[in-house]
C-alpha positions in Angstrom: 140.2 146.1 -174.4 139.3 143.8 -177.0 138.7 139.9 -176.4 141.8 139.2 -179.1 143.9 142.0 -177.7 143.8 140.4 -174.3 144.6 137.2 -175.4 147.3 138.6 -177.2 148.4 140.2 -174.0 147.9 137.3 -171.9 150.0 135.1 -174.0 153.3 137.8 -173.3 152.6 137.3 -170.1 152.4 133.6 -169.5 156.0 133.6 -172.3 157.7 135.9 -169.7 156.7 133.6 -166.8 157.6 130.7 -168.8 161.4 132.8 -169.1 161.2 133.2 -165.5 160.6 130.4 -164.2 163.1 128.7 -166.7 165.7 131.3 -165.3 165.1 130.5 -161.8 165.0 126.7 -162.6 168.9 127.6 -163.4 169.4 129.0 -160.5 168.4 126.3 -158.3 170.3 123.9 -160.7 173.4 125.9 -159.7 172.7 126.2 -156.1 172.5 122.6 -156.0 176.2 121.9 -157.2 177.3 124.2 -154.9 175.6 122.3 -152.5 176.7 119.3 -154.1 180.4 120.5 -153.9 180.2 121.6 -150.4 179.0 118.1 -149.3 181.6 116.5 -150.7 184.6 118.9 -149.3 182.4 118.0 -145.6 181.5 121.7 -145.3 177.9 120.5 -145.1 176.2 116.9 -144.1 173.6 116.9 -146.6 171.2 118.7 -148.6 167.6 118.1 -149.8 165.8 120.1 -152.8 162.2 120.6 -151.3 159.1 119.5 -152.8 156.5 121.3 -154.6 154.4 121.8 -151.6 157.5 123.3 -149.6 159.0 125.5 -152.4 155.4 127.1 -152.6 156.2 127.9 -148.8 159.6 129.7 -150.0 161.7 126.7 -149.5 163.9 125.7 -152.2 166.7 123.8 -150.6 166.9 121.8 -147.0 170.6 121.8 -145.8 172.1 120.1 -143.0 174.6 121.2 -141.1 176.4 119.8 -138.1 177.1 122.6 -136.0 179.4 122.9 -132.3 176.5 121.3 -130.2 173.8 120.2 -132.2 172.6 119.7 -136.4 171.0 122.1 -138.0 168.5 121.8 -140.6 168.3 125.1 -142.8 166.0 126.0 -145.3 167.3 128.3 -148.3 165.3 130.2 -150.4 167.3 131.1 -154.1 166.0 134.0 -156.1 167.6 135.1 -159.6 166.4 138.9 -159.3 166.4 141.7 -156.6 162.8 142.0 -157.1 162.5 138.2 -156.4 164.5 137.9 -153.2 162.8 141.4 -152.0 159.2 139.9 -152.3 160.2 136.7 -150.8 162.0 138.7 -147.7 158.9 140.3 -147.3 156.5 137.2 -147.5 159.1 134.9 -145.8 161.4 137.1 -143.5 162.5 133.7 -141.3 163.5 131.7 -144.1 167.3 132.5 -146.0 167.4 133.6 -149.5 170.6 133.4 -152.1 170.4 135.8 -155.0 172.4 134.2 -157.4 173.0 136.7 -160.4 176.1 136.2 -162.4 178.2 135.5 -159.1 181.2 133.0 -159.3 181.0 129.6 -157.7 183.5 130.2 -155.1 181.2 133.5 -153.8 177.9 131.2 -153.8 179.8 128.8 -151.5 180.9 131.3 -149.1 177.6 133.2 -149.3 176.1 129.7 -148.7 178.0 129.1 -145.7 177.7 132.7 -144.1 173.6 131.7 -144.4 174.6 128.6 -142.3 176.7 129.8 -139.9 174.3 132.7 -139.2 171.5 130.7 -139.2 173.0 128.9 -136.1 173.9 132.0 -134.1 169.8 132.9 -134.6 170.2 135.5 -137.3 168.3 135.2 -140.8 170.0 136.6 -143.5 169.2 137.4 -147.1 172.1 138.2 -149.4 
């Protein structure tokens, strides 16, 4: 392949990660009034987006939850595409993942919650 045809090729590629990543920037964005919302009905205590260093470790949100006994810090992992949350469930099988898609609010909240309340009986889930 030719030095020009590989730039050429390289620049499609870095656009359709730019796209991605723009995407999933969404996603987070809509996660986080869900969040947001749940917080304010008392669902949830609080939420915290990670950090650069933890959503590199497939952490996107932190969300605290008072539970029966004790509070419960779960981490959330949100992916836009099958592909996405299939990779991460293979990279980070402890940590929950949220595919968000073209799902209504009310179905991210209750998704959302089922993470939590799994999450405190042990189990990880990925949905």
């Amino acid at each position: 392949m030719k030095k020009a045809e590989r730039l050429k090729q390289r620049g499609r590629e870095f656009k359709g990660r730019e796209i991605l990543e723009g995407i999933g920037l969404r996603s987070e964005k809509e996660i986080e009034k869900v969040l947001q919302d749940l917080k304010s009905k008392k669902k949830i205590r609080d939420f915290v987006p990670s950090n650069n260093h933890n959503d590199k470790k497939g952490k996107d949100f932190f969300v605290v939850h008072c539970g029966k006994k004790k509070y419960y810090v779960v981490p959330i992992q949100v992916k836009t595409s099958k592909t996405g949350q299939r990779i991460h469930m293979e990279e980070y099988p402890e940590i929950p993942s949220i595919r968000v898609g073209h799902k209504h609010f009310a179905i991210l909240e209750y998704e959302i919650m089922k993470i939590i309340t799994n999450f405190e009986k042990g189990r990880i889930i990925h949905i």
